[in-house]
C-alpha positions as CSV (number, residue, x, y, z in Angstrom):
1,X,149.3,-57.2,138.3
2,X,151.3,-58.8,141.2
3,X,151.0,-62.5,140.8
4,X,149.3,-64.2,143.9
5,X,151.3,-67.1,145.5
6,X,149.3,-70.0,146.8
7,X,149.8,-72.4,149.7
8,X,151.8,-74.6,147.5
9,X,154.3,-71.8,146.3
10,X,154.8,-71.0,149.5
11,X,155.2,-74.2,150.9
12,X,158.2,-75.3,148.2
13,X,159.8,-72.2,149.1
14,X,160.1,-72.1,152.1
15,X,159.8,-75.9,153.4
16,X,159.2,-75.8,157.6
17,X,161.2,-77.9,159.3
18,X,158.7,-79.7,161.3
19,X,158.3,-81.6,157.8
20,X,161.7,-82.9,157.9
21,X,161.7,-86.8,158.2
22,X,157.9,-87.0,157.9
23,X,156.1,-89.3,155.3
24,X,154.2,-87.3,153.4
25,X,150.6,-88.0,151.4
26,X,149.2,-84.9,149.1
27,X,145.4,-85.1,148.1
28,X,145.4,-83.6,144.5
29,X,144.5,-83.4,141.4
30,X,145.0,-81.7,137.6
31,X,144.3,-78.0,138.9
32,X,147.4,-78.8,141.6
33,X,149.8,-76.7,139.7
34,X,152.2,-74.1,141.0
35,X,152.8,-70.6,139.3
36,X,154.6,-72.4,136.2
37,X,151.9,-75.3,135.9
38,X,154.1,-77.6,137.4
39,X,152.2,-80.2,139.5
40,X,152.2,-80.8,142.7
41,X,153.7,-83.9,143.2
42,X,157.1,-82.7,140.9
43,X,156.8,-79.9,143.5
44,X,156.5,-81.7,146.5
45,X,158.5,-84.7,145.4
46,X,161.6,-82.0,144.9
47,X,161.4,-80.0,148.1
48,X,160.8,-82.9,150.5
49,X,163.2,-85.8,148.3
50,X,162.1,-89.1,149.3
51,X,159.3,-88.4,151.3
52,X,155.9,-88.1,149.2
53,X,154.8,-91.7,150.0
54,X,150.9,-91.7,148.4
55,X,148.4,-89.8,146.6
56,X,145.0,-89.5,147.3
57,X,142.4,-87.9,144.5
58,X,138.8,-86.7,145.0
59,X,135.6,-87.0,143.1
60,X,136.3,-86.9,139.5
61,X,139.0,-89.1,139.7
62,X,143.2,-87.9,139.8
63,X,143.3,-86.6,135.9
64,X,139.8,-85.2,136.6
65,X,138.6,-87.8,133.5
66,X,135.1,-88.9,135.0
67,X,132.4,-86.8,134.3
68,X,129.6,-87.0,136.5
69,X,128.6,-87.9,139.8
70,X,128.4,-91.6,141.0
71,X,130.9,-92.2,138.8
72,X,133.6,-93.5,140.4
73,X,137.4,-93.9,140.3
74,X,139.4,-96.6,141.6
75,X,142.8,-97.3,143.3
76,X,145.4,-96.8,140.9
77,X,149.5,-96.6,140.7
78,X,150.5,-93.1,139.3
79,X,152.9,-93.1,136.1
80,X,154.4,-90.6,137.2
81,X,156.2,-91.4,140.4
82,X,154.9,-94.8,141.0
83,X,152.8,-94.1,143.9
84,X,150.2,-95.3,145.1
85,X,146.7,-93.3,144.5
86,X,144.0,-94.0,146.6
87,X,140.6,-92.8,145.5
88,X,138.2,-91.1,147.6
89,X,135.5,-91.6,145.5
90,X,135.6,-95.4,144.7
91,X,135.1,-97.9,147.2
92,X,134.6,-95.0,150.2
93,X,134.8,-91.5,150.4
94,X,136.0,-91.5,153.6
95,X,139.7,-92.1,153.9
96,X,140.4,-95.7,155.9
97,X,143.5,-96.9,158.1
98,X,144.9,-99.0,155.2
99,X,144.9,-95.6,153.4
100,X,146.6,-93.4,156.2
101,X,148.8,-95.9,157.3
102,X,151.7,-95.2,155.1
103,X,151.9,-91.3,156.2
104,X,152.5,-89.2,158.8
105,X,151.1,-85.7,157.2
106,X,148.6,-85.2,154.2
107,X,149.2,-82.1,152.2
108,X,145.7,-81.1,150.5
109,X,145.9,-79.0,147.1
110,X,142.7,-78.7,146.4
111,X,141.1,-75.5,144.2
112,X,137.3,-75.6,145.4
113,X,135.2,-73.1,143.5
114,X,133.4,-71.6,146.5
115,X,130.5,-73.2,146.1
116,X,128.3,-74.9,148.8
117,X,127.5,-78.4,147.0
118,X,131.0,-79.1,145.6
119,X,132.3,-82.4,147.3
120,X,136.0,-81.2,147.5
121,X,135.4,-79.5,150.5
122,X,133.4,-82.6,152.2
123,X,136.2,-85.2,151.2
124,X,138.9,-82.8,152.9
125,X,136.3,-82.8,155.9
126,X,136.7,-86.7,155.9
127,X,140.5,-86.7,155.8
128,X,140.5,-84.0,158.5
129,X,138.2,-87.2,161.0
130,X,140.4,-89.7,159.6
131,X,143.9,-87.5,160.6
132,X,142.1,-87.7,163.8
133,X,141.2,-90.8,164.3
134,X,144.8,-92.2,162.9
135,X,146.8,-89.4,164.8
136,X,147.8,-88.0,161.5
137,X,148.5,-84.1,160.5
138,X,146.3,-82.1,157.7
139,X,148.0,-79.4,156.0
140,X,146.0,-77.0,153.6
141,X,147.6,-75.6,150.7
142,X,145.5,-72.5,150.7
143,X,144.1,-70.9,147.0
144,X,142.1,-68.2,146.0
145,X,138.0,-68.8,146.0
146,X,137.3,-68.1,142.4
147,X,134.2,-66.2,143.5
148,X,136.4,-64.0,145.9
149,X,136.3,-63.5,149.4
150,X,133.6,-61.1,150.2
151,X,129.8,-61.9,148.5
152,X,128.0,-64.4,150.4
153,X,124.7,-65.9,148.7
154,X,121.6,-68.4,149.8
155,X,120.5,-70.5,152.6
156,X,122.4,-72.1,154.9
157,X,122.6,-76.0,154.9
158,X,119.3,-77.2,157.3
159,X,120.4,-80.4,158.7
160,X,117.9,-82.7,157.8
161,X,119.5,-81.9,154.2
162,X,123.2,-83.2,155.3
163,X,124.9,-85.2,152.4
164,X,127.9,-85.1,150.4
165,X,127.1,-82.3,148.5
166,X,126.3,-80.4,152.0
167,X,127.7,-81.6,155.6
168,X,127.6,-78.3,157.6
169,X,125.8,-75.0,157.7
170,X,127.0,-72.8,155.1
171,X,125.4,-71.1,152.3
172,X,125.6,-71.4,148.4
173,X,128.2,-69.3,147.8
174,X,130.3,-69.0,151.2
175,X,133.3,-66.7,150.6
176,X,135.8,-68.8,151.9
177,X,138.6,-69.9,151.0
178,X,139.7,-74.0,151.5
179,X,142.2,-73.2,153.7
180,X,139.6,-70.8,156.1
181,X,136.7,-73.8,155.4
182,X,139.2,-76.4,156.7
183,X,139.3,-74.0,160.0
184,X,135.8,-73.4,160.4
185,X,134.8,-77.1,160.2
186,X,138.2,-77.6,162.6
187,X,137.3,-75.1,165.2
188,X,133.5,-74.2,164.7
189,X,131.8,-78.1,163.9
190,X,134.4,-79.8,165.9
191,X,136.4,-81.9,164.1
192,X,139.4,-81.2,166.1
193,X,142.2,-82.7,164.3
194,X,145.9,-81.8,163.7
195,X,145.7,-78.6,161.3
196,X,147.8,-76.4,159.7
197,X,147.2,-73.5,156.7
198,X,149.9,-72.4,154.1
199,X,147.9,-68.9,153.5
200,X,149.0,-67.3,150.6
201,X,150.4,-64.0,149.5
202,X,148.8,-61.1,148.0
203,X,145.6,-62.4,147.9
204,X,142.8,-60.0,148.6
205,X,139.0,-60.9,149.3
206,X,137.8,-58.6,146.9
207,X,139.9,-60.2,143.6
208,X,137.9,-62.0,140.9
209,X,140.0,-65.3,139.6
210,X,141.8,-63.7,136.9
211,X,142.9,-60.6,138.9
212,X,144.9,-63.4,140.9
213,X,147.3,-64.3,138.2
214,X,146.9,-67.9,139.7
215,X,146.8,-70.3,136.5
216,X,143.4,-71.8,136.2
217,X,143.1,-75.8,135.3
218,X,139.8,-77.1,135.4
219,X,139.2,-78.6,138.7
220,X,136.3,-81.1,137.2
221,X,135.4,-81.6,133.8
222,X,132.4,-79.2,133.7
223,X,133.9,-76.1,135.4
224,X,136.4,-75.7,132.6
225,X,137.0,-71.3,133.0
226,X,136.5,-69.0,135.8
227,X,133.3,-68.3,133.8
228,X,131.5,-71.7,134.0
229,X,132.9,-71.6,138.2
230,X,131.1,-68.2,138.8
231,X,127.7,-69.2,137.2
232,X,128.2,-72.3,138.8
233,X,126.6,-71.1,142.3
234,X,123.1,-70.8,140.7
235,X,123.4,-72.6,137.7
236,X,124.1,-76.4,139.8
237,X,120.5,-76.6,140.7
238,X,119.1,-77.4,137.3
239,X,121.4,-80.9,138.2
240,X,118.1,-81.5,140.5
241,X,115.7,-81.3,137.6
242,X,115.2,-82.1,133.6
243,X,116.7,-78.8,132.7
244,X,120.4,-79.0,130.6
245,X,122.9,-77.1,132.7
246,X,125.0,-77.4,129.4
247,X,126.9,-80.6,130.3
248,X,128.0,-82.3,126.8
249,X,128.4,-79.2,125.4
250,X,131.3,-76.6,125.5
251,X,130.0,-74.0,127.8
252,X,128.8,-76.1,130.8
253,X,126.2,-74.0,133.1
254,X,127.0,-71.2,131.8
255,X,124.3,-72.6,129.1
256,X,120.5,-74.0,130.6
257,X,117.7,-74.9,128.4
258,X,115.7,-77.5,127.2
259,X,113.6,-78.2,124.2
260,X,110.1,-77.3,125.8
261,X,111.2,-73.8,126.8
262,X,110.5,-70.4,125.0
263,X,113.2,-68.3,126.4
264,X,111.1,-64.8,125.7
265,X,108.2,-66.2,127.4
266,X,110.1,-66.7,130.7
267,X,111.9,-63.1,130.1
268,X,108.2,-61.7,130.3
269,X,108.4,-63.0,134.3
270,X,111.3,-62.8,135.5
271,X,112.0,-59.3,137.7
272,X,115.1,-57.4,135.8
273,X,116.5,-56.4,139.3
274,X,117.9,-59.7,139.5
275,X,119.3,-59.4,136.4
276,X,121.9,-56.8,137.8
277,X,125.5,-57.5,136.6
278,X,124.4,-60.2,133.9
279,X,123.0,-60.3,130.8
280,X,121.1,-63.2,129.7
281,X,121.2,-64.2,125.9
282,X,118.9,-66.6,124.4
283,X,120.4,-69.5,122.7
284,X,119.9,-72.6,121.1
285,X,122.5,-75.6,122.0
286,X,122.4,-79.8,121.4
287,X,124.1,-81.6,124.1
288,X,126.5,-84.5,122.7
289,X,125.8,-86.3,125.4
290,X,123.6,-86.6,129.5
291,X,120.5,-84.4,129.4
292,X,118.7,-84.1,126.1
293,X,121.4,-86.0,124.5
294,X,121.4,-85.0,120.7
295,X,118.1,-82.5,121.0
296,X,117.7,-78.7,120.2
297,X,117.5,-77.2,123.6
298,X,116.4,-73.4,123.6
299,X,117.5,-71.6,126.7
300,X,120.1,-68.9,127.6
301,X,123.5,-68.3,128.3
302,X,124.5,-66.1,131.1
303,X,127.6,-63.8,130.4
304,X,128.6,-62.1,133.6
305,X,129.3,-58.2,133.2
306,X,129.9,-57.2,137.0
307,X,130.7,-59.9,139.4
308,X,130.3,-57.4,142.5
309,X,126.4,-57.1,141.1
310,X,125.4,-61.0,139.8
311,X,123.8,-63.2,142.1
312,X,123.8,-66.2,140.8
313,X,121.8,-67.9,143.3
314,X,119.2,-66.0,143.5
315,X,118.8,-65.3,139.4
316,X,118.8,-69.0,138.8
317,X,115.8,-69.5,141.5
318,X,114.5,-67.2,139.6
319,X,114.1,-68.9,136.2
320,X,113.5,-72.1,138.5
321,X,110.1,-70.6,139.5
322,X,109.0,-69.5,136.3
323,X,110.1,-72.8,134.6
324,X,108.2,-74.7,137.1
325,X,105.0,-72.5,136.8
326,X,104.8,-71.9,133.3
327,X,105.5,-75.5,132.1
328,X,104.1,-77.8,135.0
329,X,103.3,-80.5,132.6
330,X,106.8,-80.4,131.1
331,X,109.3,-79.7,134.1
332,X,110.2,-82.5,136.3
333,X,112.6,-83.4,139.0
334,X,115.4,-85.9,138.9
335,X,114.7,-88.7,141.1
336,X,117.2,-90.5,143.5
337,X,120.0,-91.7,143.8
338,X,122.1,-88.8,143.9
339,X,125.9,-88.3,145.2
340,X,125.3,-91.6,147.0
341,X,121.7,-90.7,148.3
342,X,119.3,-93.1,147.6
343,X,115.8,-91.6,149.5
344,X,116.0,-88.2,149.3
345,X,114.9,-85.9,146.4
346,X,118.6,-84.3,144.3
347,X,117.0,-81.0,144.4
348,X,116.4,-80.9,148.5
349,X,120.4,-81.8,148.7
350,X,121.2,-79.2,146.3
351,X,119.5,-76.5,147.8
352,X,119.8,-77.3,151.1
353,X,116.6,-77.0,152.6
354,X,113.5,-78.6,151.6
355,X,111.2,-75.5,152.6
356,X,113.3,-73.8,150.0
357,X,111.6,-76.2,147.0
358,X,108.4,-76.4,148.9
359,X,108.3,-72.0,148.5
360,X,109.4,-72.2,145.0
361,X,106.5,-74.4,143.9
362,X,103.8,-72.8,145.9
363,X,104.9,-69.1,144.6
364,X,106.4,-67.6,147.6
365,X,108.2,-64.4,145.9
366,X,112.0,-64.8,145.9
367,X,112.0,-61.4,147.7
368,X,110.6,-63.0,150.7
369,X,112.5,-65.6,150.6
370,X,115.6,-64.0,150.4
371,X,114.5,-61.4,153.1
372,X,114.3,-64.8,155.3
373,X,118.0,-65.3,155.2
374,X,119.6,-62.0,155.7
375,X,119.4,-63.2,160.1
376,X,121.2,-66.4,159.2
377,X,123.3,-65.1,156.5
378,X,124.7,-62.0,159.4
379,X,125.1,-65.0,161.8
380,X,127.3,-66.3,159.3
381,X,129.2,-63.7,158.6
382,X,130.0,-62.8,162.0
383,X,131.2,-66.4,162.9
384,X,133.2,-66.9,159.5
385,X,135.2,-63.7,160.5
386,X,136.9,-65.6,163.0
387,X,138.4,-67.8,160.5
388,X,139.6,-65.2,158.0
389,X,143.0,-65.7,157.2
390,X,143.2,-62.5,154.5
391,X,141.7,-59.6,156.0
């Protein structure tokens, strides 16, 4: 197996000159690590001497330590180097002059997990409007999607559903990478700033995570493998709803349950096509800590067999329906606020749509709703080939 090379391997060796002189900022965090697991920073700090001059670190804070959302992080002084870190996910999530004012060019080393409702991708969005609006210059250090390059899965974002956990029109699981994301929100929902991509090398659309022989460090505390990233698609909507996804224990969402469930009672309903490429075994877990916090919960884990054949998406809205209509007394929603939404209902943000909820709970047949986004989903497709970097 050829190694892949990401944005940031490629970046170090071979540093462009137009970054000569300029006072650099990189947006990072723990999974920032080159080929060797050597951070960023060291990285950047060695090929560019002198000229790193502040960090800036997404939700979860810059050693990934916080745990859930709304929890924030604040401004801090690295140990490392001594630099300044500025949290977007504090005071703001959206970068301010004061923040931009010491650099000329942010480098972002981000690894998103190719998911629709992860806020990585929406915090680069606001540094891409704030490079604008301070005449600064974004540069993506590209790296592989975990999911790969070529499944697309779900709805696309309805606007009225617009947060932090969804600002443009993209499905669940989008098949992009952050480096082609930062291009289609550059060129196709008009930011308009100052861009550049380091692609990388060797990376094809069709390679699961470990077929990239990219080191993986957890990029948040609950997506701690490839395995808990590629169930995460599906699995994140039960952070709408009373459900565990498996957060306090060690297998987050690739465990769901909670004490009220009979996991061969719901096996009875669910249709086994969607169980293609995934095989679903009933567990019993006790969260050390958030939802059902030191209670048996009976559910399932899902252990992926074929990743070309599980949808995750659709599978979970699967067990969604039948959870909602076999227990209605038991199953309940989590109520605002959520990622800094105080009206709107958690599980209308996740999903994107609020007809989506609205068909669940009146027993519209996942079939048909599915059927209903192949148009949109094609759109997609066809526009998102204009930003492919990796063809």
């Amino acid at each position: 197996m050829t190694a892949v090379k990401t944005g940031l391997d490629n970046l170090c060796e071979s540093p462009p000159p137009s970054l000569k002189h300029q006072r650099i900022g990189l947006l990072c965090n723990p999974a920032s690590v080159d080929s060797r697991y050597r951070h960023a920073r060291e990285r950047i700090r060695q090929a560019f001497p002198g000229q790193l001059k502040a960090l800036y670190s997404p939700q979860h804070g810059f050693y990934a330590e916080r745990q859930d959302n709304m929890i924030e992080s604040a401004d801090r002084l690295d140990p490392v180097t001594g630099l300044p870190v500025f949290s977007l996910y504090g005071d703001t999530r959206i970068p301010s002059r004061a923040m931009m004012d010491p650099i000329d060019v942010m480098l972002v080393d981000l690894q998103d997990v190719g998911t629709r409702v992860y806020t990585f991708i929406y915090t680069l969005s606001h540094c891409m409007e704030a490079a604008r609006q301070y005449d600064k210059k974004i540069i993506v250090l590209d790296r592989p999607n975990p999911l790969g390059g070529r499944l697309v899965e779900g709805n696309l974002l309805a606007p009225s559903c617009s947060s932090f956990v969804g600002r443009y029109p993209i499905p669940m699981r989008h098949g992009l990478t952050i480096g082609e994301l930062a291009i289609l929100f550059n060129t196709r929902f008009g930011i308009g700033c100052d861009l550049a991509v380091v692609p990388m090398q060797g990376w094809k659309r069709a390679m699961t995570f470990s077929q990239t022989g990219v080191p993986w460090v957890a990029p948040s505390p609950n997506l701690p493998t490839p395995a808990s990233a590629m169930v995460y698609p599906g699995q994140v909507i039960w952070e709408g709803t009373n459900i565990s996804e498996g957060r306090g224990t060690t297998l987050p969402f690739e465990l769901f349950g909670a004490p009220f469930l009979a996991p061969d009672r719901l096996m009875e309903d669910i249709d086994t096509r969607l169980l293609g490429g995934a095989v679903l075994r009933p567990v019993e877990f006790e969260p050390t800590s958030n939802k059902w916090e030191g209670h048996p919960c009976k559910g399932f884990q899902i252990h992926v067999t074929d990743p070309a054949l599980y949808s995750p998406y659709a599978l979970s809205l699967a067990f969604y329906q039948v959870i909602y209509q076999t227990y209605p007394d038991r199953f309940a929603y989590k109520q605002p606020p959520y990622e800094y939404e105080y009206e709107r209902l958690p599980m209308d943000l996740i999903l994107g749509d609020r007809q989506i909820r609205s068909q669940i709970e009146t027993g519209t047949p996942l079939a048909t709703m599915i059927s209903g986004w192949e148009a949109p989903l094609a759109a997609y497709q066809e526009l998102v080939e204009t930003v492919h970097l990796y063809k």
